[in-house]
N, C-alpha and C positions, 0 to 999 in steps of 0.2 A: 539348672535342672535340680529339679527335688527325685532322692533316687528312695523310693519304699524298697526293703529287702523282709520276704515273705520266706515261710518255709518251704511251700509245695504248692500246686499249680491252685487246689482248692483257697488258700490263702490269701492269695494272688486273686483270684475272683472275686470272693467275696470283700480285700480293700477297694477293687475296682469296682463293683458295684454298687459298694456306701456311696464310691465318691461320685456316681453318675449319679444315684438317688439323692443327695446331697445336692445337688444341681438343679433339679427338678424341685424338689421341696423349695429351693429358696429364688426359684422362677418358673412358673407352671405357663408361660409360654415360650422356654427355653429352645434353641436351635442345637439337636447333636447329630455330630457327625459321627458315623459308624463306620464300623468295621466288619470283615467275613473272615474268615478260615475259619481253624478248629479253637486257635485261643481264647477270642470272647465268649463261646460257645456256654460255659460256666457261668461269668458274669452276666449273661442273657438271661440265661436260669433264672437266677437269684434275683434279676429285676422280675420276672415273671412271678414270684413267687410272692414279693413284695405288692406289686401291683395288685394281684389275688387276695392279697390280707387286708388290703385298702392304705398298705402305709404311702405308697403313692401313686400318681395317677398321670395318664401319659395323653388324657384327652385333650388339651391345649399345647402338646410337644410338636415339632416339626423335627424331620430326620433329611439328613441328607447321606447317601451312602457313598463309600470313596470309589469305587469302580466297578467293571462291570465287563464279564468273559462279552468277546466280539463273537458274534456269532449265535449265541444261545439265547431261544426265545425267553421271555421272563417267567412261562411254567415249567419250563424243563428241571430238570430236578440240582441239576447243579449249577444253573444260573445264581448267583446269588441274590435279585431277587427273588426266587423260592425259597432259599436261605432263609433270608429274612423273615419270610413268612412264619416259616414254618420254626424259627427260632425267638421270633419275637412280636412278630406285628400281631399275627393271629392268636397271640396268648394274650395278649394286653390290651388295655380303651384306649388305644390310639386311634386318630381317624386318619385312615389311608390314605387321603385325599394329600396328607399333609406329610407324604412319605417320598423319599425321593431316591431315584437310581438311574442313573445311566444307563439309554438303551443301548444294548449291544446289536439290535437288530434295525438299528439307524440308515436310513437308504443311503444319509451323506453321513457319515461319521465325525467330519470337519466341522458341521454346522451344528451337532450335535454337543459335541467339543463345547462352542463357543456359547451353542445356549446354555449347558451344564456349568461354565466357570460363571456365567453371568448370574446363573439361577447361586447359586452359592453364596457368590459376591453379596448379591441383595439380599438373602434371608439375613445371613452374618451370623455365621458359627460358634457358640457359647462354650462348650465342650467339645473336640475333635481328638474320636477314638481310636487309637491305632494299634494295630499288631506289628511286629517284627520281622520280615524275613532272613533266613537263612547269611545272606549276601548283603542284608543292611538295607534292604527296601522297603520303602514304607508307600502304603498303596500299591500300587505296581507301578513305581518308582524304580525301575533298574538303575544299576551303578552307572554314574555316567549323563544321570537326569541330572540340568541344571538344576538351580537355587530360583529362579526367575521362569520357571516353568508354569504352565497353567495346565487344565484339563486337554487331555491329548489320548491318542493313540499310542499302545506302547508293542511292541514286537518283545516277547515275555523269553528270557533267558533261560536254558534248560534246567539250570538249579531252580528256577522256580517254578516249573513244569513238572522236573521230578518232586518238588514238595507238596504239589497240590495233587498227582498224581494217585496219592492211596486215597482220593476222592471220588475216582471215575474207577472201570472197569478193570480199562486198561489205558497206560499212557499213551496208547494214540488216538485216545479219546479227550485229552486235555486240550484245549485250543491256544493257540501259542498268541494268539492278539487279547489285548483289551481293553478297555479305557479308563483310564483313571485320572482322578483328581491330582494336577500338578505339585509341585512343593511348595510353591507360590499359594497356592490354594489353600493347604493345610495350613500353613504358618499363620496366613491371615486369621487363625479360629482365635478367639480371647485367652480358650486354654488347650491345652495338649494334654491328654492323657494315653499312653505306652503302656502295651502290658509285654510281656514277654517269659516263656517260661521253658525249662528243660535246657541240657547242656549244648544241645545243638544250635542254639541262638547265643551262647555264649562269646564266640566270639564277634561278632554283629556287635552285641550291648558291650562289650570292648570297645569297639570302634566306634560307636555312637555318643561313648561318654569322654571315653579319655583318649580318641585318635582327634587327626586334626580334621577339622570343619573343610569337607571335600565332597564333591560328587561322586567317588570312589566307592562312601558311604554313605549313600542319601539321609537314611537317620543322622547323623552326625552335623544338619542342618537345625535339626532340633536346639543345639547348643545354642542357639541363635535367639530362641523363642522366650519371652519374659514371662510365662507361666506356664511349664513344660511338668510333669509328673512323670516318673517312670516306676513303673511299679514291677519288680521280679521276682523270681523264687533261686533258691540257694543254685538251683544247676545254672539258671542263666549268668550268674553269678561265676559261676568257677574260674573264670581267667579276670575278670575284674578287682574279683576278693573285694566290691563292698563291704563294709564296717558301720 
């Protein structure tokens, strides 16, 4: 693992989104794999803002997205894909056609699953962008997800219901299923890139860098990966004391 240590969450975005533009500059038919919550939310920005100046250009990019609430059509506003939309595809020359996300609203979810690992397998992931949870999951990867996982069904753990939580109204509006891209999945991308920021992921990015290689703490599979990035700011930092 290569570990960046940034000041503050702004910091942390903007390494993060040299290094996706950085990807794109040096293959303009690149495959990345994205991320939702609030973390990329900055480095989205900051490709949008680039993309606007012409420094780079996301019309020959493909995107695959890590997961996707069960249940929520894709205009609902907190589906993520509206997310996406509304944070990145509809700011940018991407062509949509070339955007990908796991339906939550799949009549068989299984089959879904299995076309979604497949559709992945075949693009082949250049970049695979990832946020942090609270409890060390990555995609909605709960503790406890194999190493040999694929795109699956996941019954979502109440730490990460209450995290996603100041999303929605109220939390019994959060849906406790979703789908998401296995570990299996992730791994296979060329590269890994991690963001993670504030003290509340702190111990996560503990466990991810210096615990041992367990499904206790799905990140902590990452140790695994031969071109892995993690990029933080001083809070997610405070129990690891990077140097």
């Amino acid at each position: 693992m290569k570990i960046i240590l940034t000041n503050d969450y702004n910091q942390m975005s903007a390494v993060a989104a040299e290094i996706i533009a950085s990807e794109i500059k040096s293959n303009a038919h690149c495959v990345l794999g994205l991320a939702t919550g609030s973390t990329p939310i900055g480095a989205y920005h900051l490709l949008c803002q680039m993309n606007q100046a012409g420094i780079i250009s996301f019309a020959d990019v493909s995107t695959v997205n890590l997961d996707e609430y069960v249940g929520l059509p894709a205009d609902h506003n907190q589906s993520y894909a509206y997310f996406m939309r509304k944070q990145l595809f509809d700011r940018v020359d991407i062509n949509q056609a070339n955007t990908h996300i796991p339906c939550g609203m799949a009549q068989n979810l299984q089959v879904e699953c299995e076309q979604y690992s497949k559709l992945v397998s075949t693009l082949g992931v250049d970049l695979q962008l990832l946020g942090l949870g609270s409890n060390g999951h990555i995609g909605f990867n709960e503790p406890g997800t194999p190493m040999d996982s694929f795109t699956h069904v996941v019954q979502l753990t109440q730490s990460t219901i209450v995290d996603n939580s100041r999303l929605f109204d109220d939390i019994s509006q959060v849906p406790t299923r979703a789908i998401s891209m296995g570990i299996a999945d992730i791994l296979h991308a060329k590269k890994i890139l991690l963001i993670a920021s504030g003290a509340n992921k702190a111990q996560a990015v503990y466990d991810m860098v210096a615990g041992p290689v367990s499904s206790n703490c799905p990140a902590s599979f990452l140790q695994l990966h031969p071109d892995c990035t993690i990029v933080i700011d001083k809070g997610a930092n405070s129990i690891l004391q990077f140097e």
